[in-house]
C-alpha positions in Angstrom: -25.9 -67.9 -41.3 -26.2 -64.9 -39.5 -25.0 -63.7 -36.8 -27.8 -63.8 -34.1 -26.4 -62.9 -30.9 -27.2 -60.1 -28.7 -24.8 -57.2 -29.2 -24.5 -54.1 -26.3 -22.2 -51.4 -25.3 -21.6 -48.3 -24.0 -20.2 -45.2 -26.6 -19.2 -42.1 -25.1 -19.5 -39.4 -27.1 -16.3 -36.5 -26.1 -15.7 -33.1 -27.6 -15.1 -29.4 -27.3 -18.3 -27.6 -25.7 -20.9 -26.4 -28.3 -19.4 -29.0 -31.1 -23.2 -30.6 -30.9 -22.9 -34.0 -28.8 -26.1 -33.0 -26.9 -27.8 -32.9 -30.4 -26.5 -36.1 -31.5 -27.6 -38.4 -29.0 -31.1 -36.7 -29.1 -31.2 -37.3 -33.0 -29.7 -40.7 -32.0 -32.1 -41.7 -29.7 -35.0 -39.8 -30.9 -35.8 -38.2 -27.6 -34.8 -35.2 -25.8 -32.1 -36.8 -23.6 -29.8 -33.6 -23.0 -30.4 -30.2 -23.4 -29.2 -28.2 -25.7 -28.4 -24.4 -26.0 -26.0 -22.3 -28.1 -23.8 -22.0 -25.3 -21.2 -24.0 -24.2 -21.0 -26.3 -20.9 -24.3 -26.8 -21.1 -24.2 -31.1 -20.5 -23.0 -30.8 -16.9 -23.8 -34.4 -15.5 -23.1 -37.9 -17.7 -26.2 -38.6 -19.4 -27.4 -41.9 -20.4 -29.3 -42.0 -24.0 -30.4 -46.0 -25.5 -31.0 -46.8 -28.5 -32.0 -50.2 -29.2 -33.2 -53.6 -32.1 -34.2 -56.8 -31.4 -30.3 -57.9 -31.6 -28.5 -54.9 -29.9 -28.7 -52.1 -27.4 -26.5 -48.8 -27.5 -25.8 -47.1 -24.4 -24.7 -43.9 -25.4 -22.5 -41.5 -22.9 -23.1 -37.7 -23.4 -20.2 -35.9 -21.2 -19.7 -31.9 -20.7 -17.9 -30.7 -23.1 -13.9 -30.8 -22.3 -12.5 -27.3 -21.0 -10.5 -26.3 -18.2 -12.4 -26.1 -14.8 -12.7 -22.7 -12.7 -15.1 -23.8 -10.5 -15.8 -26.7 -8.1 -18.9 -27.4 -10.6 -16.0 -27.3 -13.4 -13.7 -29.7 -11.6 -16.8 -31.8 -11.0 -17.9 -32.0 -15.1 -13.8 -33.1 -15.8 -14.2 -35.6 -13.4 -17.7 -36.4 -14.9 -15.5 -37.0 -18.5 -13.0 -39.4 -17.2 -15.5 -41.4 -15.3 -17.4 -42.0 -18.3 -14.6 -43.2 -20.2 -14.3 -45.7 -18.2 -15.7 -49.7 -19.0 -17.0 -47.8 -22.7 -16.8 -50.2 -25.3 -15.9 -47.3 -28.1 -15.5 -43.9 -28.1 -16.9 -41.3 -30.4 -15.2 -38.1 -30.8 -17.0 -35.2 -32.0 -15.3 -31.9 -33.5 -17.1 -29.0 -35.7 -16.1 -29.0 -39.5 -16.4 -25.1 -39.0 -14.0 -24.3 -35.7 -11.7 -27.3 -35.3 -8.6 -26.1 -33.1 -6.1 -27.1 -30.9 -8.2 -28.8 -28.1 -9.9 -31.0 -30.6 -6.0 -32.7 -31.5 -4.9 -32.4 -27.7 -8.3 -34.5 -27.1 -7.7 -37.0 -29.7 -4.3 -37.3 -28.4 -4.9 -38.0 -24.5 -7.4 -40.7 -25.8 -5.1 -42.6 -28.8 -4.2 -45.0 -25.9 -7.9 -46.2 -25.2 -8.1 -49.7 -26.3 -11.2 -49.5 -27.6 -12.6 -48.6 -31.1 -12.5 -44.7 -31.8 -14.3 -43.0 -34.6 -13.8 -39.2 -35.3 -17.8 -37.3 -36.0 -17.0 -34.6 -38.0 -20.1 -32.8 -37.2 -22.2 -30.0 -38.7 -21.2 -30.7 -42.4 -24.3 -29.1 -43.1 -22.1 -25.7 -42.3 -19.3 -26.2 -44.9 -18.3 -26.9 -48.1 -17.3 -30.2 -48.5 -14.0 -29.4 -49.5 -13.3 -28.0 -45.9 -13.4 -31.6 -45.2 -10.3 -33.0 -47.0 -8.1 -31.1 -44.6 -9.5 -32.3 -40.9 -9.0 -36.0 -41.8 -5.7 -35.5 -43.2 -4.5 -33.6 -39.8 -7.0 -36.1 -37.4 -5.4 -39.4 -39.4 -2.1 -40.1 -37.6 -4.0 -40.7 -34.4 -5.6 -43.7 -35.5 -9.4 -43.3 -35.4 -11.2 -46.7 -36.8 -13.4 -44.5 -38.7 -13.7 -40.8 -39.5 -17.1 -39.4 -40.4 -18.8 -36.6 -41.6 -22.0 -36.1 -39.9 -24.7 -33.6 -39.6 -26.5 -34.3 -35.8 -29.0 -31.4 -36.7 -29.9 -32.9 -40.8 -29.2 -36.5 -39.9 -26.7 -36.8 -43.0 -24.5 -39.7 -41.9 -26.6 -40.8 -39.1 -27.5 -44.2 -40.5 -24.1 -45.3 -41.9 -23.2 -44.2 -38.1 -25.2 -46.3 -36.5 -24.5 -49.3 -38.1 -20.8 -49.0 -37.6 -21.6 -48.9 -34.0 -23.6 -52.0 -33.7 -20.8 -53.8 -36.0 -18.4 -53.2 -33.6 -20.4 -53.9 -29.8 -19.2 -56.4 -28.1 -21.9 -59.6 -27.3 -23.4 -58.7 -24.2 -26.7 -58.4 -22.2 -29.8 -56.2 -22.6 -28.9 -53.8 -20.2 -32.0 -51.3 -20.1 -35.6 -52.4 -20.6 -36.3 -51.8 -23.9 -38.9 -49.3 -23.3 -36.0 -47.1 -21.4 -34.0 -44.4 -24.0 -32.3 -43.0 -20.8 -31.1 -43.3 -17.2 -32.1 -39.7 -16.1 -35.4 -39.9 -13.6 -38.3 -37.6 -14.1 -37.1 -34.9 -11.5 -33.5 -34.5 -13.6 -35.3 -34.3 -16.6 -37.5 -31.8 -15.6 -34.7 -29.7 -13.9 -32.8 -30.1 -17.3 -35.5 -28.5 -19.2 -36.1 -25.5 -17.1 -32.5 -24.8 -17.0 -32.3 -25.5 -21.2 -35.1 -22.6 -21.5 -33.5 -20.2 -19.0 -30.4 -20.4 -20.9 -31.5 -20.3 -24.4 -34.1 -17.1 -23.5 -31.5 -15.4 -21.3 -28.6 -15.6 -23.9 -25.5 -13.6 -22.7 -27.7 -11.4 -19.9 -26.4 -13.9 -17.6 -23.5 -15.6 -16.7 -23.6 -19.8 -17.0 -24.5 -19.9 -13.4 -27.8 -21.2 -13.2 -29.0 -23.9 -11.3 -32.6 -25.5 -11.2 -34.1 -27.7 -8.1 -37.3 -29.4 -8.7 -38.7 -29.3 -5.3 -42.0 -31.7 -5.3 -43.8 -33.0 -8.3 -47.7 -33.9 -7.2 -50.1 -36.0 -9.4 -53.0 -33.4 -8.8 -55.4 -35.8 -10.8 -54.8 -37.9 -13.6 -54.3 -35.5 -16.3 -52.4 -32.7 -14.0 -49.4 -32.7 -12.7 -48.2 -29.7 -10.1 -44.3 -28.8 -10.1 -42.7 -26.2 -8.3 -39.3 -25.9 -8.7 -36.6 -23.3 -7.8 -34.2 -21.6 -10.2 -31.1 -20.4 -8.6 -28.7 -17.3 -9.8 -25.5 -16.1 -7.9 -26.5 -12.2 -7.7 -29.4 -10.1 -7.1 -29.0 -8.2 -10.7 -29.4 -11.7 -12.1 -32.6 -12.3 -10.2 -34.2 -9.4 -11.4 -33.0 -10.5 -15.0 -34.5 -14.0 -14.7 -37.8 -12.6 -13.5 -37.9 -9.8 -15.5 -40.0 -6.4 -16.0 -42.7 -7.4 -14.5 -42.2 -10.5 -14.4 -41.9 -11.6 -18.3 -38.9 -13.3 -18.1 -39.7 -15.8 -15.5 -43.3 -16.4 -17.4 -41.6 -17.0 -20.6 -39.1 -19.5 -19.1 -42.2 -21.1 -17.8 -44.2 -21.5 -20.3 -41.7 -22.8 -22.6 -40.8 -25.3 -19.8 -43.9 -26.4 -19.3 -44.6 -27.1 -23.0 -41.8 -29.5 -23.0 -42.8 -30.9 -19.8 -46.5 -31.8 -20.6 -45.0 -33.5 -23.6 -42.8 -35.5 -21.4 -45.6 -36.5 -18.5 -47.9 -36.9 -21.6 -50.6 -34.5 -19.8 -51.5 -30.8 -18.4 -48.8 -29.3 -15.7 -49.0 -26.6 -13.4 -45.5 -25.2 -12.9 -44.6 -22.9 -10.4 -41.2 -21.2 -10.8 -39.2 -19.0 -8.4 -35.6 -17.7 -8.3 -33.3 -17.1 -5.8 -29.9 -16.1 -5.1 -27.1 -18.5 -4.1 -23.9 -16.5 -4.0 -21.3 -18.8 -4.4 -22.8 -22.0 -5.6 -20.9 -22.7 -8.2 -17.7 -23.8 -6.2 -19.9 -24.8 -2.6 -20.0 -28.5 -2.5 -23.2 -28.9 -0.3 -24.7 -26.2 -2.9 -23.6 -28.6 -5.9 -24.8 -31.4 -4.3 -28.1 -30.4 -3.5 -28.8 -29.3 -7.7 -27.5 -33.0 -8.5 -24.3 -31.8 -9.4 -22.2 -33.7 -7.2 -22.2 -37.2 -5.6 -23.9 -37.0 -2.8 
């Protein structure tokens, strides 16, 4: 007979910035948990994304991507990673099929001692030929993943054979989330998250990674209309007058993508009002990080 029991765990997914963990757990989960930009460092805190069936419930772990911290806000993303490795019931390591390197082998390295099950993602297959492939489980083999994949997070080639590996291999355990919940993030982070993902993604390389987003109130105007205003903050002046822009097209454009994403979110019309200002320094003032969610408090 069948094995009826409640399985549940918690996978955290690990890798290089910009290998495409973000995009997993979104496909995963089928809603936009983290954000996700070409550029790298974008997952600052541990995010929560679940994915659930009547027998099981995945709690999946999205971490920055692993690099070596600069900033106070760096140091607080590595501490971020090792936090979130621990109690996880099996890791998932992601690398790109395109650009694997030396930091993808020193990762798989520092984590061959977790005694839990490991599976290499070799992502964005969709990239490659498939004879690139041979060679990056041949080198990743003598650390002893349980299982190495090819994946594509952005086709969903691999996605279901994924899955299913996953729930084999979770422990019996309790429901942990409702099962109306796919993550732990509250609407405030969320709505921070996607400001900041559509500041990045229109802003490109004009400026630097520093860019924080406070949601200062959200209002339920009426039943259909929600008002937000919310702060975007830049370390220098010449990045404020990038953000907002000639006339202020930048800013508008941010805003209006943001709030498309947002009224999908709430389910309803929002009124978002945007404005930036300059926070020299914030990315290595404590209080600063604090305040953005960045730090514990």
């Amino acid at each position: 007979m069948a094995d009826q029991q409640f399985h549940s765990g918690f996978v955290a997914v690990v890798g290089r910035p910009n290998v495409g963990k973000s995009t997993l757990i979104n496909r995963l989960v089928g809603e936009k948990v983290s954000i996700v930009t070409p550029k790298p460092q974008t997952t600052r805190n541990r995010i929560l994304g679940i994915v659930g069936d009547t027998h099981s419930q995945t709690v999946f772990v999205d971490t920055p991507g692993v690099h070596r911290p600069r900033t106070k806000l760096g140091e607080y993303m590595e501490k971020t990673i090792k936090d979130a490795l621990q109690g996880i019931d099996l890791l998932c390591q992601l690398v790109d099929a395109g650009k694997v390197g030396q930091d993808d082998h020193a990762l798989a390295q520092a984590n061959a001692g977790l005694h839990v099950p490991k599976f290499l993602l070799i992502n964005k297959t969709d990239t490659v030929h498939p004879q690139r492939l041979l060679p990056i489980i041949s080198a990743f083999s003598p650390y002893r993943f349980d299982m190495i994949l090819p994946i594509s997070a952005r086709t969903g080639e691999g996605l279901e054979q994924l899955m299913a590996a996953i729930r084999e291999r979770l422990p019996e355990g309790p429901q942990y989330y409702p099962g109306d919940i796919w993550t732990d993030q509250n609407e405030r982070q969320m709505i921070a998250e996607i400001i900041r993902e559509k500041a990045l993604m229109l802003l490109r390389e004009e400026v630097p990674h520093g860019i924080g987003v406070e949601v200062l109130s959200v209002k339920e105007v009426r039943d259909d209309l929600t008002e937000i205003h919310a702060d975007i903050y830049c370390e220098r002046e010449a990045h404020k007058r990038i953000i907002i822009g000639r006339q202020g097209d930048m800013l508008g454009k941010i805003g209006s993508q943001s709030r498309a994403d947002i009224e999908a979110l709430l389910g309803h019309q929002v009124n978002l009002q945007l404005w930036v200002k300059v926070r020299t320094g914030w990315l290595d003032n404590l209080n600063d990080l604090k305040s953005l969610g960045y730090a514990e408090q």
